[in-house]
Structure formats: structure tokens, C-alpha cells
BAKE-962507 format. One line per 2 residues: number of its first residue (from 1); their letters; for each residue x, y, z of C-alpha. Coordinates in nm, 2 decimals. Layout:
BEGIN
NUM> a> X,Y,Z | ...
//
This chain:
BEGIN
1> xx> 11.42,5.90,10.89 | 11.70,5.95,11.15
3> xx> 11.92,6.27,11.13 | 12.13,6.42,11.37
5> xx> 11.99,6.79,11.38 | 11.65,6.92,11.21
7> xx> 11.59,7.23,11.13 | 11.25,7.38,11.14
9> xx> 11.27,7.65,10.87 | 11.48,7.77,10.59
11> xx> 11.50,8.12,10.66 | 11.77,8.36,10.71
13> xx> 11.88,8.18,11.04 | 11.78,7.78,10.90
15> xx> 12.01,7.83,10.59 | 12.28,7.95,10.76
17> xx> 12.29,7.69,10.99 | 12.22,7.38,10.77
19> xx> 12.51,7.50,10.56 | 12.76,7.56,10.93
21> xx> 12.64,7.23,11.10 | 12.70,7.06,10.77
23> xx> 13.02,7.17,10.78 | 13.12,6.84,10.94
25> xx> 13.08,6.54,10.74 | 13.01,6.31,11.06
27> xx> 12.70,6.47,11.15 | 12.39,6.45,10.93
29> xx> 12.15,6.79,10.91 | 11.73,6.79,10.77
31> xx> 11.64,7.15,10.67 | 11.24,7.20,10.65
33> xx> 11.13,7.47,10.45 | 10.78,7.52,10.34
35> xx> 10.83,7.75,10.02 | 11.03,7.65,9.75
37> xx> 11.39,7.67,9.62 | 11.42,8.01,9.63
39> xx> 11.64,8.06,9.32 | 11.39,8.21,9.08
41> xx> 11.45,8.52,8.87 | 11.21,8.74,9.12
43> xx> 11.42,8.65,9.39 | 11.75,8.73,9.23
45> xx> 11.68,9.01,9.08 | 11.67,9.32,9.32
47> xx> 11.42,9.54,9.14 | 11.12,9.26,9.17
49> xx> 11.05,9.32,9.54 | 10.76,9.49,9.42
51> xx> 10.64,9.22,9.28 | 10.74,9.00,9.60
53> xx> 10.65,9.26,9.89 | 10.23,9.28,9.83
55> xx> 10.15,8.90,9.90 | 9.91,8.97,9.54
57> xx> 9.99,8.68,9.48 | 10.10,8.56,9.73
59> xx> 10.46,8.48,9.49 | 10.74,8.38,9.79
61> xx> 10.52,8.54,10.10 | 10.33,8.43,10.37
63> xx> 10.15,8.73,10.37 | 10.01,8.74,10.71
65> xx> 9.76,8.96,10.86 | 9.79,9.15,11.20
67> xx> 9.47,9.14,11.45 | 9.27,9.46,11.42
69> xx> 9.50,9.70,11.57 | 9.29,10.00,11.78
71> xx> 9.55,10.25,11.77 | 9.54,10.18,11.38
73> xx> 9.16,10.30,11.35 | 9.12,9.87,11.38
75> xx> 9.26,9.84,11.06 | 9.48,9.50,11.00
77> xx> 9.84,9.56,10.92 | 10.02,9.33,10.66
79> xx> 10.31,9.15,10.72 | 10.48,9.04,10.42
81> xx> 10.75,8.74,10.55 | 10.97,8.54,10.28
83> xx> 10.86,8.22,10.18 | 11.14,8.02,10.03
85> xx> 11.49,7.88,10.13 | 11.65,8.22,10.25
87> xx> 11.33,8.31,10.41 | 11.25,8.73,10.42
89> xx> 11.60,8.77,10.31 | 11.49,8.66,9.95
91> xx> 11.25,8.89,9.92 | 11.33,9.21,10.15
93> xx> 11.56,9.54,10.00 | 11.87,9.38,10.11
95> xx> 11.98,9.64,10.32 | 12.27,9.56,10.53
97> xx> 12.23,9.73,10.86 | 12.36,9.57,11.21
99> xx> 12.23,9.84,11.46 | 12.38,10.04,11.72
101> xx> 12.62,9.86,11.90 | 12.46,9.96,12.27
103> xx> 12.23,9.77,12.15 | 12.39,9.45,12.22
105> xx> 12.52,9.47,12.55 | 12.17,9.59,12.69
107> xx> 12.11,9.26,12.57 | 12.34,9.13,12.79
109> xx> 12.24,9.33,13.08 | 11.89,9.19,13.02
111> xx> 12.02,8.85,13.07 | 12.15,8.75,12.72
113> xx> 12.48,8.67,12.88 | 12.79,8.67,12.58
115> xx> 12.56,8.87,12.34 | 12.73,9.18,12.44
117> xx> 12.86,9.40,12.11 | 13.22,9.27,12.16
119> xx> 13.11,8.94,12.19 | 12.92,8.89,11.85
121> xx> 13.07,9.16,11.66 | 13.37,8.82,11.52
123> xx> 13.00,8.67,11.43 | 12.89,8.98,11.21
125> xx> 13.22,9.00,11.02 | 13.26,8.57,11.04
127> xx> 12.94,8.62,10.78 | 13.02,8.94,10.55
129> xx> 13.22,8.98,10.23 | 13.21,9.32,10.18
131> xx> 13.35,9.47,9.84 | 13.52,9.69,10.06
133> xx> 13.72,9.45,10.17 | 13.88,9.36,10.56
135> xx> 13.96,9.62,10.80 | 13.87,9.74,11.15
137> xx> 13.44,9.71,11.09 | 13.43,9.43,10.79
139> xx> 13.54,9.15,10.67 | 13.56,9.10,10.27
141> xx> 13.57,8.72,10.31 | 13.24,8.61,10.44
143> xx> 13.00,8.41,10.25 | 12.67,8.67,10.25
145> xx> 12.79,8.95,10.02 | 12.79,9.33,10.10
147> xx> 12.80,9.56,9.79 | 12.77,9.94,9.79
149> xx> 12.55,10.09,9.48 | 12.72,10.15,9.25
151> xx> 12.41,10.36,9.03 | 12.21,10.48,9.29
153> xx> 11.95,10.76,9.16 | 12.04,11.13,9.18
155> xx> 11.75,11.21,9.42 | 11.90,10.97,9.66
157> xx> 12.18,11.23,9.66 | 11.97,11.51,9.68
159> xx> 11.84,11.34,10.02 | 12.12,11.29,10.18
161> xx> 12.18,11.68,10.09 | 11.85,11.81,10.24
163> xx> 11.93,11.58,10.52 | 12.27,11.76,10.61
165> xx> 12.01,12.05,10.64 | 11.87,11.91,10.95
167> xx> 12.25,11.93,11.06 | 12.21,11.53,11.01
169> xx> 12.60,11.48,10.85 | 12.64,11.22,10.56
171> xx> 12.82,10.91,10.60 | 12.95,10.63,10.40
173> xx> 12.91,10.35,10.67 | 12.64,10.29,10.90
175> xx> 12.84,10.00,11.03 | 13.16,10.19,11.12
177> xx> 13.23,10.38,11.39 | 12.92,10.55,11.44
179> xx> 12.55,10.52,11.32 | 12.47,10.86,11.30
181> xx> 12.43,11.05,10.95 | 12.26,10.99,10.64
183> xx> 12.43,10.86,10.34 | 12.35,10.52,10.11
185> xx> 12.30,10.16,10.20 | 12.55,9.91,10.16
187> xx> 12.30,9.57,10.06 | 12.31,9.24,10.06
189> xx> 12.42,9.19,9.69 | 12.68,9.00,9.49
191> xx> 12.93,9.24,9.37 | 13.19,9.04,9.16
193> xx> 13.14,8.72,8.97 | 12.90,8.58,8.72
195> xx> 12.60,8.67,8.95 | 12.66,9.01,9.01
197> xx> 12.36,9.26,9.10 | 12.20,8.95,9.20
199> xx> 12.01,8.92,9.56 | 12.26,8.73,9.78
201> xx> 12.01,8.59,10.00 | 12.10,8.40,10.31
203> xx> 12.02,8.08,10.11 | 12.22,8.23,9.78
205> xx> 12.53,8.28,10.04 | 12.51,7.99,10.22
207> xx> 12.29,7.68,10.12 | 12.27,7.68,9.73
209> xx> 12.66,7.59,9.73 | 12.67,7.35,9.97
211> xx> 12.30,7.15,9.83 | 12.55,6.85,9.69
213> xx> 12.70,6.76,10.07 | 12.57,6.38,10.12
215> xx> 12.53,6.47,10.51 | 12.25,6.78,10.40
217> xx> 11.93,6.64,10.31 | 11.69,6.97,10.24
219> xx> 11.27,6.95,10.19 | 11.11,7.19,10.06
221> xx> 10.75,7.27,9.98 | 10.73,7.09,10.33
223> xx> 10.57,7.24,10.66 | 10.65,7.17,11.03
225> xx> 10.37,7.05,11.19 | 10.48,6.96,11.56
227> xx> 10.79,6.88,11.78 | 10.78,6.51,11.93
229> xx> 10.88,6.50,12.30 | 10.98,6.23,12.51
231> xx> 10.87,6.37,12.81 | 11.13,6.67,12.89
233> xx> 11.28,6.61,12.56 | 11.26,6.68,12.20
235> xx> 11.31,6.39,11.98 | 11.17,6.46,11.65
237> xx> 10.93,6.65,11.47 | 10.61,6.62,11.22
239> xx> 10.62,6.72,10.89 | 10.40,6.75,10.62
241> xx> 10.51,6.70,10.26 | 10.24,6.69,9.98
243> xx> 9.99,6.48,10.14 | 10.23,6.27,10.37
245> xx> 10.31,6.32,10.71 | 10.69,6.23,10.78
247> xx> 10.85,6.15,11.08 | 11.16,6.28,11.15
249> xx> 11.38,6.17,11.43 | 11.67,6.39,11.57
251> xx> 11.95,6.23,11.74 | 12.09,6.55,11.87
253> xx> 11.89,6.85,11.86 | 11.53,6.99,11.69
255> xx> 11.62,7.37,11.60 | 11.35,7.61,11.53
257> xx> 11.42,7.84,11.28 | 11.06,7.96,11.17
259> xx> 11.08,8.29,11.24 | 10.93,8.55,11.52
261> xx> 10.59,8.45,11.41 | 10.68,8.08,11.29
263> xx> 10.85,7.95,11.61 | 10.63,8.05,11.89
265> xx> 10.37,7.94,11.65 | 10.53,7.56,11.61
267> xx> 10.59,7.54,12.00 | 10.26,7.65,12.10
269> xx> 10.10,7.37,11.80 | 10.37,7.09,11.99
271> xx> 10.24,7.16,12.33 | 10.47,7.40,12.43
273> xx> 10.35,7.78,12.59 | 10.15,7.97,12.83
275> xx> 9.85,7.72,12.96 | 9.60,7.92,12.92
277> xx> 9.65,7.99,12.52 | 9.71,7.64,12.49
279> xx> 9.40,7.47,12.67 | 9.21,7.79,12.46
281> xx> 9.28,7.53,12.18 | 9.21,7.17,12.32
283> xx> 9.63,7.12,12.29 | 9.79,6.94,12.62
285> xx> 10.00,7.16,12.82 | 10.35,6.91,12.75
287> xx> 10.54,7.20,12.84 | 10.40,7.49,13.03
289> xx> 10.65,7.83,12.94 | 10.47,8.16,12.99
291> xx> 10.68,8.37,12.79 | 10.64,8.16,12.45
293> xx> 10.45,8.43,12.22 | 10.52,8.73,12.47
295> xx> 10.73,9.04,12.38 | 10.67,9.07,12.02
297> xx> 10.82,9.40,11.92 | 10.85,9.56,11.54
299> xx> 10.95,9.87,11.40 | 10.64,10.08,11.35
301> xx> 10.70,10.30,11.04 | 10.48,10.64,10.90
303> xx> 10.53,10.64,10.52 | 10.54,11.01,10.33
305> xx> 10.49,10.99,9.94 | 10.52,11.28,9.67
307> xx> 10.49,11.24,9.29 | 10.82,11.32,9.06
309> xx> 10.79,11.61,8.88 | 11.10,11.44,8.70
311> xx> 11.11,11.11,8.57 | 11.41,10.96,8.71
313> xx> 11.25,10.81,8.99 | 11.02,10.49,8.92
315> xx> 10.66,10.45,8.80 | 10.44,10.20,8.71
317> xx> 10.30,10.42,8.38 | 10.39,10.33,7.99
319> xx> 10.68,10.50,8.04 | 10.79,10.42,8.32
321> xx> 10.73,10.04,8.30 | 10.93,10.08,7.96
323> xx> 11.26,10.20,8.18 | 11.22,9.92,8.39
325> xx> 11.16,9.68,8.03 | 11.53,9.85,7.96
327> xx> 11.65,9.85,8.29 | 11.62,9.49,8.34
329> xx> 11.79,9.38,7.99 | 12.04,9.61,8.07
331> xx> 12.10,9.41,8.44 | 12.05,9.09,8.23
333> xx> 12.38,9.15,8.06 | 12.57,9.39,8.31
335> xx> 12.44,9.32,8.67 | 12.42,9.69,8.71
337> xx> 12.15,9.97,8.66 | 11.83,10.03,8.78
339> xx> 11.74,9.68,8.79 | 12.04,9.61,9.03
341> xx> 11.87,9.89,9.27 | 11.72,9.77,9.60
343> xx> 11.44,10.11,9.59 | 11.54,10.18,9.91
345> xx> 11.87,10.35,9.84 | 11.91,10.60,10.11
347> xx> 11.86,10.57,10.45 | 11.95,10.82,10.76
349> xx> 11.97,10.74,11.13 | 11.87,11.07,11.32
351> xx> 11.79,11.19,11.68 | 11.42,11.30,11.79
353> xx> 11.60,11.55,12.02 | 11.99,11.65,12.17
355> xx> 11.86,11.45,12.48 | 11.85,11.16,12.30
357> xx> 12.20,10.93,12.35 | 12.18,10.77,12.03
359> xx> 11.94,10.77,11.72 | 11.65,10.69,11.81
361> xx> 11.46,10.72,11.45 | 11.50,10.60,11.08
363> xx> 11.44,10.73,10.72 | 11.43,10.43,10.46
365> xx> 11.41,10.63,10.13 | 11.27,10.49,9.83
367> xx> 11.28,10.56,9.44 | 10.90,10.53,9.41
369> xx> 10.57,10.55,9.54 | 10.55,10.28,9.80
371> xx> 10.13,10.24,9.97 | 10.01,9.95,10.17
373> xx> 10.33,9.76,10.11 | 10.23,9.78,9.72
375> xx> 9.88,9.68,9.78 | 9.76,10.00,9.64
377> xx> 9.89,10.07,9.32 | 9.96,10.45,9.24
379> xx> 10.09,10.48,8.85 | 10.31,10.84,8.90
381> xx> 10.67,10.85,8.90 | 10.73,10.96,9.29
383> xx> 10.92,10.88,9.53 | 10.86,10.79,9.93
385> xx> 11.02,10.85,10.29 | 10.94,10.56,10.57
387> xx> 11.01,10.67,10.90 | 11.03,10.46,11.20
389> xx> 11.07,10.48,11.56 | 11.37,10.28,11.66
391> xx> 11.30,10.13,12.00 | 10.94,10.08,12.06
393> xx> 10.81,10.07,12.39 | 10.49,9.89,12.25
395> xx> 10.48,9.49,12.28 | 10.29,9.24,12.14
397> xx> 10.22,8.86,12.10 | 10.16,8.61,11.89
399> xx> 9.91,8.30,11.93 | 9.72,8.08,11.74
401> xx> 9.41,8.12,11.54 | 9.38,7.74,11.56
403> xx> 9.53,7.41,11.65 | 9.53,7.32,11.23
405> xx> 9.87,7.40,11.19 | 9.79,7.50,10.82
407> xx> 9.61,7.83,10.98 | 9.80,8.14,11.03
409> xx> 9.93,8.25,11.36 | 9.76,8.55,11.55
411> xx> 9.98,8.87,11.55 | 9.89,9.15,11.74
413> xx> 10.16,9.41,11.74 | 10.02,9.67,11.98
415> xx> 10.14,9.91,11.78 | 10.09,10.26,11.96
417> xx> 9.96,10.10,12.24 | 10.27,10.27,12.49
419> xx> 10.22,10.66,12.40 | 10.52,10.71,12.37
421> xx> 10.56,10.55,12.03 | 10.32,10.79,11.90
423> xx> 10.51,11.11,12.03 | 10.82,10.96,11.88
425> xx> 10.67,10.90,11.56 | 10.51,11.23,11.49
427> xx> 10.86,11.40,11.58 | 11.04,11.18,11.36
429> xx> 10.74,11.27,11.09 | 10.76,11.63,11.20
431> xx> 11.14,11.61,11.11 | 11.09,11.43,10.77
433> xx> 10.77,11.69,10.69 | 11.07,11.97,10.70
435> xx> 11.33,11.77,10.53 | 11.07,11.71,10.21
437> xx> 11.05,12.10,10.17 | 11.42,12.12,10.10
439> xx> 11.50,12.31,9.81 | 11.74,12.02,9.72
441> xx> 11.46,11.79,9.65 | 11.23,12.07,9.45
443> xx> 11.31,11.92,9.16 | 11.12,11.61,9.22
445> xx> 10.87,11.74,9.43 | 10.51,11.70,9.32
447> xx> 10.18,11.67,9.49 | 10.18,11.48,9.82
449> xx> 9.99,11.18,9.88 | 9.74,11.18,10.15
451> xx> 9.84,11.55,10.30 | 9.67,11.64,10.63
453> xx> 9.64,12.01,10.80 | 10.00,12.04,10.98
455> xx> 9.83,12.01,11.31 | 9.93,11.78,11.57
457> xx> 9.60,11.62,11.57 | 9.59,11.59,11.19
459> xx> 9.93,11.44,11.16 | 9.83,11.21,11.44
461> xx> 9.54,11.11,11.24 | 9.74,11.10,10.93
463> xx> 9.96,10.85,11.10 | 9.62,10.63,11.25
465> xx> 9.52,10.61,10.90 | 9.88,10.50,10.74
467> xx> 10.12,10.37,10.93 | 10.25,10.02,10.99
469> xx> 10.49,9.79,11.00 | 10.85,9.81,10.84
471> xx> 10.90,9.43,10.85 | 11.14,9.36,11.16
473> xx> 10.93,9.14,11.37 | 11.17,9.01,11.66
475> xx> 11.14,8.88,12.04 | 10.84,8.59,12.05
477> xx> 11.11,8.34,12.21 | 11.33,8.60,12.39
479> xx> 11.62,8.52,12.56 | 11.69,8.55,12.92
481> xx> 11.69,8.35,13.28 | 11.38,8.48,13.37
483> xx> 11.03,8.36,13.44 | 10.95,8.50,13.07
485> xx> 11.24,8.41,12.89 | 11.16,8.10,12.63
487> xx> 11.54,8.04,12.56 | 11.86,8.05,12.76
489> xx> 12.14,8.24,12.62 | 12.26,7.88,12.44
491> xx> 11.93,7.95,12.24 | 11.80,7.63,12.42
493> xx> 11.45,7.64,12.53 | 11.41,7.67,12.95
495> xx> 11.29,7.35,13.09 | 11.34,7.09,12.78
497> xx> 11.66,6.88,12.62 | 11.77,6.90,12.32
499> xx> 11.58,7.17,12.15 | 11.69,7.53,12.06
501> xx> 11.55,7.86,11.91 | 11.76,8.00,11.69
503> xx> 11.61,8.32,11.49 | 11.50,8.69,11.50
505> xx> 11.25,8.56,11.79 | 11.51,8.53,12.01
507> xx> 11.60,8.91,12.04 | 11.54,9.05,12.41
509> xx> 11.48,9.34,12.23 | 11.44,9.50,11.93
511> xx> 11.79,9.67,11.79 | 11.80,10.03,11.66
513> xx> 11.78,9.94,11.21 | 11.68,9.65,11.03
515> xx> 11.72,9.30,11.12 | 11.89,9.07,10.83
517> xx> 12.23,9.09,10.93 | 12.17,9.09,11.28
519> xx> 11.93,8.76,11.26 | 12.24,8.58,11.04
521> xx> 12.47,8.67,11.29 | 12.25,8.50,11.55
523> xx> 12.26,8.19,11.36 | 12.69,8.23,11.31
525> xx> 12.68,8.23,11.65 | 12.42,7.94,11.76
527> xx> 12.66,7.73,11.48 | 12.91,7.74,11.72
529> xx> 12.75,7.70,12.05 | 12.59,7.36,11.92
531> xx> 12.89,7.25,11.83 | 13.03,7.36,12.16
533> xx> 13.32,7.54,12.03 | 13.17,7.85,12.20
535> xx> 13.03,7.91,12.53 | 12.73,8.13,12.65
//
């Protein structure tokens, strides 16, 4: 089977550019995606994350396992990544968050040339269609849709209150002209039509419309296996569908879209990576490239629960599952509600000190008692603050467990590993500790879940014992025109022809709030490169 491009992985960046490349009816496109369809009622309806987010069962979720992190008392951390066409953006909160604009242009100065905040800010509003409609920071005619809640819960409010007590202001748009504040997301949601309150995943934006185009041919329940080269040059890849193996042949271009833990994972199984990891593994060193699996970075994230002493908030008790039994007939028929809610309503973006030049933490807060990603089940109405430290100075990698390319990848974060991290994330906990004891959230406030003694070493125990990851898993293919960098700022990879990264693995460095948008507006961008009508 000939195509002109394949794509390795229907994610958030795969769907978005199967759907752009497509665009032109003389090209033909092959989008490989190992989950399914990604259209089911658990993806489209907000509220069912927590079914999603625990990988138990694994229902659209890779549910990967970190190495035994040392800073984390050894324990393994979870990583929950989307399985399905739209990839983690079909079963994350949906929260629509493109960072602080700095961000981008220390890209740039890191060697990411034209990924400077001016330069991809047309690619951010090319993809949104906010119900806010166009002006100077959005667009409202993008495909992914942008919807602000319309019901969120009134102790979201009360946050954002007890929040302004920390002189942190409110806002109404973390993407306008500063990131500062605390106020409600805007998420990733249709907000008009016959599908409104539905999850508008990348694929829901993107792919699902365009699935009749005779030029898009899309497999999934299939799993890349391996990149053919010809020497210096990618001409195909493996795939396994069922109990075939297919071989696909690209007459332009192999794109890997798998992800920060899928992609270096499929180059290191083709024979592409650091020698030493590969020879580790009887593969041939095809392509030696040092930097393939080097730089992972993620959000590390301390997670503060209370019970509700009022039952507004969610639980997973008689009564509380009998709301949500309401809730979701009530979204059936409206699109709005509690079912429509993405649990993590309110958010603020805060600084650890006046030294610091921009924020340099976060506060997701959720509706409900959120432990071990929704491994451990707690039946209380509550409610739960995430913080996270917003630039890491911790990095990672990610290898192989195996050359079987049906075994998970090896991720080890290193979370905590730079000290830094640690004194970050016990001021940022320090500063949510005195938030919680606002008399604007006392009518909620119960009995706190795992408490320690308010010393600095109990809270840093506390936070050995609890945190982990908030799911933003970037940099495994970074760009650059260094030794290390896997992938020029074209998103092709140093060294070979005709194959390109093009995902949240590409990211020099991690950006200050979450990652969706950011990792669509990576793929707007690649869209155009490969068809040349934009330059590095």
C-alpha cells in the first residue's frame, strides 16, 4: 500500500494533520492509530474522565507506569495517556491553556528558530473557535472549539475569592494579555450546535468530519511497529493490524505523531537513538542520534484533598452518584450541567515569590476528591487543589523495556531529582495550605486527606508520599541544531530524509500550563511547513 504521507499516531498532533494534509485532494494521507474510533459516549461526555483517567480498565488509556522514582520514596508514578483517534485530548479536562508567551521565544533562543510567540501565535488562533468570538487573542472560527462554563460550581467561585486573598487578582482569560490571576477555564468543548457540552477532541474537531475524503485512508486498532529506511531515508513503516503485519510505503514523508513517550519509543524500535540504548537491545544502530529519548520534562504536581461539608461538590456515595444519574440525563437533553463540567473548573497561575518574572506555579482545582489519578477511590463529597511547579529543572528519558514493540516504553521522569523542584513545590504547597484556610471556602471545608505536621520536613514527606505527575509529558525529540537535538526546527529528524516529528516531544522545553492547545498548534504549524507554504 503506497500513500503519500503516513502518520504514526492519531493523537492530538496525528489528527490534526491527517485532516490539514488531506486538505489537498492530490496527495494521499495513512493515519495509524492504535486505539479505536474515539467517538464513544465516555469520550464525549466531559464528566466520564473519571472513568477514563485511572487506566482500571484500561477504557481509552495506555496507562503507563514510570520507573521507580527515588525522590518518590521509589514508588511508580502513573501516566494515564489517551488511547483513541484524538489521542490524551479525548480523555484529559479539556482545559484550554497556551502558556506564557516567553515561553516561546526561549524556544527560539534555544534553537527552535520561527517558534518565537509572534511567530506561532496565527497557528494558535488558525485552530480555535472560541464562543467568544475574534478579536486581538482569539479567533471564533477555528475548528477545535473553546467554550467558557457556563454552570461551573459555586465553590469554584469561592476559590477564585480566597485566591484574591493571596493578592492573586481574578481574571477571565488566561490567554489574553496576561497569565497572571485566578479565574475559570475556558475548555475544549462544543458550545453551539447539536453536540454541545460534548468533548471536542482534536479528532471530534478535526478528523471525524473529514473521515469521507477518498485521499484519507485511517486504521485504527493498528500499532506502528517500525520505520523502514533506505539507508539515510525513511520510506515506509510496519504496522500491525489484528494479526497482520502491513507494509506501508510513503512517497513523501513518515510523520511521527505517537506522542513524548510513543515517538522516541518507535525510533529507538526502527533503529534510530543513542547506540548504547539501542545495542542494550540487540537493535542495529541504522541511525545513531544521541538525543532521541533525552530531555523528558513534565509538570510535577502535589495534590491537596478536603471532604465537603456541603454537597454541591461531587461524590461517589448513593447520593452523590444519584446527582451524577440526574446530571447526565439532564446533559443528555441540554448539553449543560454538571455533566458538561470538565472537574477541573478553576485554575490560578501564581508567583512562588515578587522575584519571580512570571508565574512560575499552578492551581488546577477540582469539584471532587481526586487520589492516585482515581486509583484510590474515596466515597465523600470533597473537593481537591493540584499544584504544580511550572518549569522543572528536573529531566528525564524514555527507553525501552524491550525490542517487542508490544512492551511499554521505560519512563523515568526524575522527578525531584534537581532540588530546586522540591523547594518550588513546597512553596507553591505552602501557598495553597494558606489559601484552603480561607474563610471563603469554610463552607466546604471538611477533614483533610492525608494531613502532615506543618513542618518543612513533614510537608516534604507529605509530598514524597503523594505527588506526581499532572499529565504534560513533553521534549523526548526536542528541537534544536545541536548535538542533542532529534529534530530540526522543520520537525525533520537530524541526519535522515523524509521523516519528521511532529508532537508534544518536540518541545525544547516544557511551557508554563498545560499542553493540548500548545501540542495542536505544533501540528497547525508542521501542516504548513510540509507543504512548504511556511518556512522555519
Amino acid at each position: 500500500m503506497h500513500f503519500d504521507y503516513i502518520i504514526a499516531g492519531g493523537g492530538s498532533a496525528g489528527s490534526v494533520l491527517a485532516a490539514r494534509l488531506s486538505e489537498d485532494p492530490t496527495v494521499t494521507v495513512c493515519l495509524i492509530e492504535a486505539g479505536g474510533a474515539g467517538r464513544d459516549i465516555f469520550i464525549r461526555a466531559p464528566a466520564l474522565i473519571v472513568a477514563m483517567v485511572s487506566g482500571r480498565p484500561p477504557l481509552h488509556n495506555w496507562a503507563l507506569h514510570t520507573t521507580p522514582q527515588p525522590a518518590l520514596n521509589g514508588r511508580r508514578g502513573f501516566q494515564p495517556r489517551g488511547k483513541a483517534l484524538g489521542g490524551s485530548s479525548a480523555i484529559n479536562a479539556m482545559l484550554y491553556m497556551r502558556g506564557h508567551p516567553s515561553d516561546y521565544d526561549e524556544w527560539a533562543d534555544l534553537g527552535a528558530t520561527g517558534w518565537d510567540w509572534q511567530s506561532v501565535l496565527p497557528y494558535f488562533l488558525r485552530a480555535e473557535g472560541n464562543a467568544r468570538g475574534t478579536g486581538p487573542y482569539h479567533n471564533g472560527s477555528g475548528p477545535l472549539q473553546v467554550a467558557d462554563q457556563l454552570y461551573p460550581r459555586a465553590i469554584s467561585r469561592a476559590f477564585i475569592r480566597a485566591m484574591a486573598e493571596l493578592q492573586v487578582a481574578e481574571t477571565s482569560d488566561f490567554n489574553g494579555p496576561s497569565q497572571d490571576g485566578a479565574g475559570l477555564f475556558q475548555v475544549t468543548q462544543f458550545h453551539h450546535g447539536a453536540r454541545k457540552g460534548e468533548r471536542c477532541s482534536a479528532a471530534a474537531a478535526y478528523l471525524h468530519p473529514v473521515l469521507g475524503r477518498p485521499n484519507l485512508t485511517v486504521l485504527t486498532h493498528s500499532t506502528a511497529e517500525k520505520i523502514v529506511l533506505d539507508g539515510k531515508r525513511a520510506t515506509g513503516l510496519i504496522v500491525k493490524r489484528g494479526r497482520k503485519r502491513l507494509h506501508l510505503q510513503a512517497r513523501r514523508e513518515v510523520i511521527v505523531s505517537a506522542g513524548a513517550f510513543g515517538s522516541p519509543q518507535l525510533l529507538l524500535l526502527s533503529g534510530i537513538g543513542p547506540e548504547a540504548e539501542l545495542r542494550a537491545h540487540g537493535l542495529p544502530v541504522l541511525h545513531a542520534l544521541q538525543g532521541v529519548g533525552q530531555n523528558l520534562q513534565d509538570h510535577i504536581d502535589y495534590t491537596i484533598s478536603y471532604t465537603s461539608l456541603r454537597r454541591d461538590t461531587v461524590g461517589l456515595n448513593p447520593r452523590g452518584l444519584l446527582r451524577l444519574a440526574k446530571a447526565a440525563l439532564h446533559w443528555r437533553k441540554t448539553g449543560e450541567g454538571l455533566f458538561a463540567s470538565p472537574m477541573a473548573e478553576a485554575c490560578a497561575f501564581f508567583r512562588s515569590s515578587p522575584a519571580q518574572p512570571k508565574p512560575d506555579l499552578q492551581i488546577h482545582f477540582l469539584i471532587g476528591i481526586v487520589d492516585q489519578h482515581m486509583r484510590k477511590l474515596h466515597f465523600a463529597d470533597g473537593f481537591s487543589t493540584h499544584v504544580c511547579v511550572l518549569r522543572p529543572q528536573s529531566r528525564g528519558t524514555v527507553g525501552l523495556n524491550s525490542a517487542n514493540p508490544a512492551a511499554p516504553p521505560r519512563i523515568d521522569p526524575a522527578f525531584l531529582s534537581n532540588p530546586a523542584d522540591m523547594a518550588a513545590l513546597m512553596a507553591g504547597a505552602r501557598l495553597t495550605e494558606t489559601m484552603l484556610q480561607s474563610p471563603e471556602l469554610a463552607p466546604w471545608r471538611g477533614t483533610r486527606l492525608y494531613p502532615h505536621d506543618g513542618s518543612d520536613d513533614g510537608l516534604r514527606a507529605a509530598i514524597r508520599a503523594h505527588a506526581d505527575t499532572i499529565y504534560h509529558p513533553v521534549g523526548t525529540c526536542r528541537m534544536g541544531q545541536d548535538p542533542l537535538a532529534v529534530t530540526a526546527p522543520d520537525l525533520t529528524v537530524h541526519g535522515l530524509e523524509n521523516l519528521r516529528v511532529v508532537d508534544a516531544s518536540v518541545m525544547p522545553r516544557l511551557i508554563g500550563g498545560n499542553t493540548n492547545a500548545p501540542t495542536i498548534m505544533i501540528a497547525e504549524r508542521a501542516a504548513d511547513l510540509i507543504r512548504g507554504t511556511e518556512s522555519p
